[in-house]
N, C-alpha and C positions, 0 to 999 in steps of 0.2 A: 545252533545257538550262538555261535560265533558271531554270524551277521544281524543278529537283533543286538549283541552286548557294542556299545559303543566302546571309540577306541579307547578313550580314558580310562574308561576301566578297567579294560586289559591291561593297560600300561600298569596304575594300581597295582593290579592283583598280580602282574608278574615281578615285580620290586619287591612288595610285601613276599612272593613266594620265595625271592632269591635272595633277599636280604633274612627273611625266616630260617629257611636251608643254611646258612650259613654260620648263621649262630647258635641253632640247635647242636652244630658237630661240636663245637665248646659248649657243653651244658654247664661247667664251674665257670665259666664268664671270665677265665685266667688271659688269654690271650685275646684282645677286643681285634689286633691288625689282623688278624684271620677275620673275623666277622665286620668288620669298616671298611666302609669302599666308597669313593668319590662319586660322585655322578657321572664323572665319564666314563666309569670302570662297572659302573651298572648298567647303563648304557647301552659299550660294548656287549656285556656279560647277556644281557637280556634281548639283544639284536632290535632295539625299540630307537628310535632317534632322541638325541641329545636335548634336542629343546622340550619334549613330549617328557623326558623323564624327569626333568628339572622342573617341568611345572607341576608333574604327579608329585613330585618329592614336596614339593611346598605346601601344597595339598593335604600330604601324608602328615606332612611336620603338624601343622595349624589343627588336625585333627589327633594329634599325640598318640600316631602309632610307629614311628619314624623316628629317631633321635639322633640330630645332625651335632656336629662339633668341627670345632676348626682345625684348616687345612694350612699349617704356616708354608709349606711350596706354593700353593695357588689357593690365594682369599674366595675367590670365584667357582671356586670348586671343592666346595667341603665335604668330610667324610659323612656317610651316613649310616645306621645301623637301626635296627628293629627294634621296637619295643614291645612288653609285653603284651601289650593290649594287640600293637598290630600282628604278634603270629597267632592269638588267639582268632583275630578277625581272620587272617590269611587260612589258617585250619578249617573254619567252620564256611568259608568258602563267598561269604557273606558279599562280599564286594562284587565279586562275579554275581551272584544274586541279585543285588540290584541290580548290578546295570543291566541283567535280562528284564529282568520289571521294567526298569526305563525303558528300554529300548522297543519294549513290546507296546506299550502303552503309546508313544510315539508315534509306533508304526500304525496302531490301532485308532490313533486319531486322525491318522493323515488317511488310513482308510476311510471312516466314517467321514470325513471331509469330501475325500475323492465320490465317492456313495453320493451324497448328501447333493454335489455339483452335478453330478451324471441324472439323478432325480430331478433336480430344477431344469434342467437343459433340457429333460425327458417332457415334462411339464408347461414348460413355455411352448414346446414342438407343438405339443398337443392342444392348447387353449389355440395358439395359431390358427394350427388344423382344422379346429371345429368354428374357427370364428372363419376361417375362410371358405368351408364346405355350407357354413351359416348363411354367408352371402351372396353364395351360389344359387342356394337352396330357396332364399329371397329372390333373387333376379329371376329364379324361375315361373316361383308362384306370383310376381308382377306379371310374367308374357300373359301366363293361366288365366289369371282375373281379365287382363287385355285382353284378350282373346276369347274370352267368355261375354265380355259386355260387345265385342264385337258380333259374335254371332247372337244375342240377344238384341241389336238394332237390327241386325238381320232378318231376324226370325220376326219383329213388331213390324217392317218394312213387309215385309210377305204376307203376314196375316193381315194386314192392313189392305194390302192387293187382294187379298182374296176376299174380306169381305164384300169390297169394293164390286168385284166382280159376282160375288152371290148376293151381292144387292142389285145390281144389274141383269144378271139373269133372273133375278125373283120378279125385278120389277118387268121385262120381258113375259117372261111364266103369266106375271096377275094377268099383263097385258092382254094376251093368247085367251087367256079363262075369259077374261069378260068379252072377249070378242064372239067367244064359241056359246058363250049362255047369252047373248044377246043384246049385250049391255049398248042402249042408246047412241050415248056418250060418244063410246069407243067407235060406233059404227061412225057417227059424225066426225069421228074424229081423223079416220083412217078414210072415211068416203073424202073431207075434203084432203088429206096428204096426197091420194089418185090425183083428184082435180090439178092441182097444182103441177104436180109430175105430167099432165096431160100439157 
């Protein structure tokens, strides 16, 4: 839980803890220099850095759970001390609760971001992919169709020979038949081709 709670609010909740802790051992509020400590004496006490505590204090103050008064040795460094509201917050743990909420919510949108980028990138690969197997798949069925109307000149080239040639053997074949049944014509026809060839 540590590393979801941002550092400010740990800073917070250990001020509120240690500024609480210390004015609770005075419950009659008789002695305030046992519960008043500077910021640099909070600081130290809480092992936090001095610029980090000083701005949680400001923080603390402006949200009236903190109540600062003055330091006449160093203006720059006033005493500070808990107030009732802040050990109540500091008790019910409240600060540290947030800043898990925050921190979690945070985390949980940089995930659904990170998500969100990793799906488009997935996305774009893929419309690519399919526009590139797309074009593939085009170039191919162009060879197909080429290639179809080529052996289709082929095939009218051929058949076209072949009529040609079973029109010529037909006309051969009639030839033969009218020669064998008698036919005048054909006899004159082929008596004068001898002639000729004589």
């Amino acid at each position: 839980m540590k590393y979801f709670t941002p550092k400010s609010y740990r800073v917070r909740h250990k001020i509120l803890e240690f500024l609480s802790k210390e004015r609770m051992k005075d419950p009659e509020l008789k002695y305030p220099e046992k519960w008043k400590f500077t910021v640099k004496q909070i600081s130290e006490k809480i092992g936090e850095d001095l610029k980090d505590v000083d701005i949680q204090l400001d923080y603390l103050y402006y949200k009236k759970l903190v109540h600062c008064s003055k330091n006449n040795d160093e203006l720059k460094n006033p005493y500070s001390s808990a107030t009732d509201d802040g050990i109540t917050l500091f008790s019910s743990k409240s600060i540290l609760n947030d800043g898990l909420l925050f921190g979690s919510s945070v985390f949980n949108n940089i995930s659904t971001g990170f998500f969100q980028i990793i799906i488009a990138i997935s996305t774009i690969i893929s419309i690519w992919l399919t526009f590139s197997e797309s074009n593939k798949l085009s170039d191919k069925v162009d060879k197909l169709e080429q290639q179809l109307k080529e052996t289709e000149l082929k095939l009218k080239e051929l058949e076209s020979k072949t009529k040609a040639q079973k029109n010529s053997d037909d006309t051969k074949a009639d030839y033969r038949t009218k020669i064998q049944n008698g036919d005048k014509d054909s006899t004159k026809v082929v008596q004068a081709q001898q002639e000729t060839n004589n």
